[in-house]
C-alpha positions as CSV (number, residue, x, y, z in Angstrom):
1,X,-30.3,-12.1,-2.2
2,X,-30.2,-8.9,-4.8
3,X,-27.8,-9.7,-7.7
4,X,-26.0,-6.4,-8.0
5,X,-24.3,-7.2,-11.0
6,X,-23.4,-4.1,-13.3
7,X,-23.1,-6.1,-16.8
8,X,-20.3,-3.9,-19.4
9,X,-21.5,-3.0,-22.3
10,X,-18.6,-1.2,-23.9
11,X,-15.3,-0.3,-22.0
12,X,-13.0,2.4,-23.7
13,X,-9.5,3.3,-22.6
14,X,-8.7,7.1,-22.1
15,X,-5.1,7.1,-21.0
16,X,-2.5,4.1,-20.3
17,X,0.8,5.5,-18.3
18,X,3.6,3.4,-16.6
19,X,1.8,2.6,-13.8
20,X,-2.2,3.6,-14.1
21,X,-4.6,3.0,-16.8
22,X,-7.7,5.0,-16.9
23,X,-11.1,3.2,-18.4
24,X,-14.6,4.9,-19.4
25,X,-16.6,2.1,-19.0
26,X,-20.6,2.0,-20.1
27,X,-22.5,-0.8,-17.8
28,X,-26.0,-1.9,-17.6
29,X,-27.3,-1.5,-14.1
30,X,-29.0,-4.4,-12.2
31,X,-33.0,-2.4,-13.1
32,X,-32.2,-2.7,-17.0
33,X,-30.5,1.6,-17.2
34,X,-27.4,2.1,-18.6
35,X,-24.9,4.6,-16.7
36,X,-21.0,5.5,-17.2
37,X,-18.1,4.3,-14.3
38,X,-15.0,5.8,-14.9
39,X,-12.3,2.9,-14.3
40,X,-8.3,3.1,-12.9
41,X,-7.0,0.0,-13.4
42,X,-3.4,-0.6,-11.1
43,X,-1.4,-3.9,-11.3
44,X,-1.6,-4.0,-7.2
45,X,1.2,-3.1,-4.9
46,X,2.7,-4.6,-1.7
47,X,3.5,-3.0,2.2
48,X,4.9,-4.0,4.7
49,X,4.7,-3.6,8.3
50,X,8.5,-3.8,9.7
51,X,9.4,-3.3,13.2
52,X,12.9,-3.2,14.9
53,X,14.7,-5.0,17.5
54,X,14.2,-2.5,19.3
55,X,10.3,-2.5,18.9
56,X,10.4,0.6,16.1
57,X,8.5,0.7,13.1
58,X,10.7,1.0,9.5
59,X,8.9,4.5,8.0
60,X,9.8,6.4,4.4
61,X,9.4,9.8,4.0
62,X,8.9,11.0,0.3
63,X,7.4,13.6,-1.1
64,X,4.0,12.7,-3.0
65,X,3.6,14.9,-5.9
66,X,-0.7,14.4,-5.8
67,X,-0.7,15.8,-2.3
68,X,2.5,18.4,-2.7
69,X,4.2,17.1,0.3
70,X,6.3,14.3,1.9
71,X,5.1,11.7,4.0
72,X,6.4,9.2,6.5
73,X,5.2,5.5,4.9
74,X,5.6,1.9,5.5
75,X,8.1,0.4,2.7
76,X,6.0,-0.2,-0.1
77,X,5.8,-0.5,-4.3
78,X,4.2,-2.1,-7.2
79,X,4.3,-5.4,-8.3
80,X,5.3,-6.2,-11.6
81,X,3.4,-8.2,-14.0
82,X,3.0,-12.0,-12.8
83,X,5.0,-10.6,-9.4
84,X,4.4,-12.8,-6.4
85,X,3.3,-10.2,-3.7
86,X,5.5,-11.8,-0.5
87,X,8.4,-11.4,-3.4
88,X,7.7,-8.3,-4.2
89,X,7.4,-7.0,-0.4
90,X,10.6,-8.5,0.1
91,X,12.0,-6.6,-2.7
92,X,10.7,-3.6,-1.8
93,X,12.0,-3.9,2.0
94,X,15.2,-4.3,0.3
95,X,14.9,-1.6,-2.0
96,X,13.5,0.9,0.3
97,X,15.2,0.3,3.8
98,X,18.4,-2.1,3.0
99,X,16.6,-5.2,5.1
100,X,16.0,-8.3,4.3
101,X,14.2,-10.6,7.1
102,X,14.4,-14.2,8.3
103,X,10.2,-14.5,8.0
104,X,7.3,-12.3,6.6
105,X,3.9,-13.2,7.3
106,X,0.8,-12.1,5.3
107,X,-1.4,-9.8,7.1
108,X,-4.4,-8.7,4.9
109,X,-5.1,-7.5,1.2
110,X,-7.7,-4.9,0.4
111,X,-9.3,-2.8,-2.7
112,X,-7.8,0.3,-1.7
113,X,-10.2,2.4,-3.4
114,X,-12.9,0.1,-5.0
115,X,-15.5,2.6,-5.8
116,X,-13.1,3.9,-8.7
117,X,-10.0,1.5,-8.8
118,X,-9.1,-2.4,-9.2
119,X,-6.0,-1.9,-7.3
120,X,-5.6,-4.3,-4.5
121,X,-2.5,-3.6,-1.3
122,X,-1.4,-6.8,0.3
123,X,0.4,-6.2,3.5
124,X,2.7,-7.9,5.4
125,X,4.5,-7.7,8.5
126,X,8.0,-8.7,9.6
127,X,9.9,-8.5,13.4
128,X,12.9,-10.4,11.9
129,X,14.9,-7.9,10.4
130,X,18.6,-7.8,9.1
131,X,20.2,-4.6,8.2
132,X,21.6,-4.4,4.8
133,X,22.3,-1.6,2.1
134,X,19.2,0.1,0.2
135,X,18.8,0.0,-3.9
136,X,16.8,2.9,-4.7
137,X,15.2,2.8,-7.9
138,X,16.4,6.0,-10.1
139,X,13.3,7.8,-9.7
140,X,13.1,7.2,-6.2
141,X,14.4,10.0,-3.7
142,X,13.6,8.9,0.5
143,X,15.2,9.3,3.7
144,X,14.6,5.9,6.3
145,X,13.0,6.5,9.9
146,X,12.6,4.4,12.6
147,X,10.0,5.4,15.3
148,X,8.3,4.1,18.3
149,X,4.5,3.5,18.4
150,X,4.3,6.8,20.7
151,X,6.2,9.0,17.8
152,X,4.2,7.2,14.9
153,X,1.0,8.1,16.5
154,X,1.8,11.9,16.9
155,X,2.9,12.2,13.2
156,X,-0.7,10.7,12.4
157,X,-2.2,13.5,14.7
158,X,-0.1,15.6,12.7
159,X,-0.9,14.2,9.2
160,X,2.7,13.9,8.8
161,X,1.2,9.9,8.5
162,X,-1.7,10.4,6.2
163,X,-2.2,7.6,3.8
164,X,-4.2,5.0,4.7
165,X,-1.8,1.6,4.6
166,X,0.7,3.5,7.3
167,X,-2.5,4.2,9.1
168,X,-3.2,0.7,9.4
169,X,0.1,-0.2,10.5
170,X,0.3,1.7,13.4
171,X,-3.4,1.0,14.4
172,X,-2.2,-3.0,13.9
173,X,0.8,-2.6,16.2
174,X,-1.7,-0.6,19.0
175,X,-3.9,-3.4,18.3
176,X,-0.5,-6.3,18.6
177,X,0.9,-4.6,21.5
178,X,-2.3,-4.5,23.2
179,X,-2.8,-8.5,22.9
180,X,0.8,-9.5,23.9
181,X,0.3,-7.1,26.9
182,X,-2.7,-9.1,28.3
């Protein structure tokens, strides 16, 4: 099997914010040549997948300043340094929506953009929901929604879903509703 191994030679930070850092990294490719990989290094975040009662799933909407427009989202955030990911989904429930649950389960995590960031998403999902008062954070302006699968899938045909976690939720409940339906 081919070792693809890029070995760094010399790894330079450009910018460190509050959430991202950005790295300019020189490696030495698996044939001997050097080449440059420009780096964002994220502390990971958390989602979660949160249906109703009543079979809806928990959405955000909030505008997202990179694509100059709000979205409806799954609950989600960052974790904090040495955070516990199934605590920090339950904290961001909280935060977010005002619920808190009787059981989360793990669902997947995944490199959401590996080819230029470390950041990993773990996401969860919960049916056992208990209503409860939201705790914005101070920076944090959103509205709550709950939808049916039916209504989630139109706002994805009309990008009004477009990032790719609240994607996956709503392709995961088509793909959980199909199996309890058999």
């Amino acid at each position: 099997m081919t070792d693809f191994t890029e070995k760094t030679i010399r790894s330079q930070s450009i910018f460190k914010g509050k959430i991202i850092e950005l790295c300019v990294d020189e490696v030495e490719l698996p044939n001997g040549k050097l080449a440059t990989r420009e780096l964002i290094k994220h502390p990971g975040a958390v989602a979660v997948i949160a249906v109703t009662d009543e079979g809806k799933l928990v959405l955000v909407k909030q505008f997202r300043k990179p694509l100059e427009r709000a979205l409806f989202e799954i609950p989600a955030g960052k974790l904090d340094p040495g955070e516990d990911p199934k605590a920090c989904a339950l904290r961001e429930l909280k935060e977010e929506t005002g619920y808190t649950c009787r059981d989360i389960e793990h669902v997947v995590s995944f490199g959401t953009s590996p080819g230029f960031a470390d950041e990993v998403l773990h996401i969860y999902y919960t049916d056992t929901l208990i209503s409860g008062e939201r705790h914005l954070d101070e920076d944090e302006f959103l509205d709550n929604y709950e939808v049916t699968l039916e209504e989630a899938l139109k706002l994805m045909k009309t990008e009004a879903i477009f990032d790719a976690k609240t994607v996956f939720a709503v392709q995961f409940l088509q793909m959980k509703q199909g199996q309890s339906s058999k």
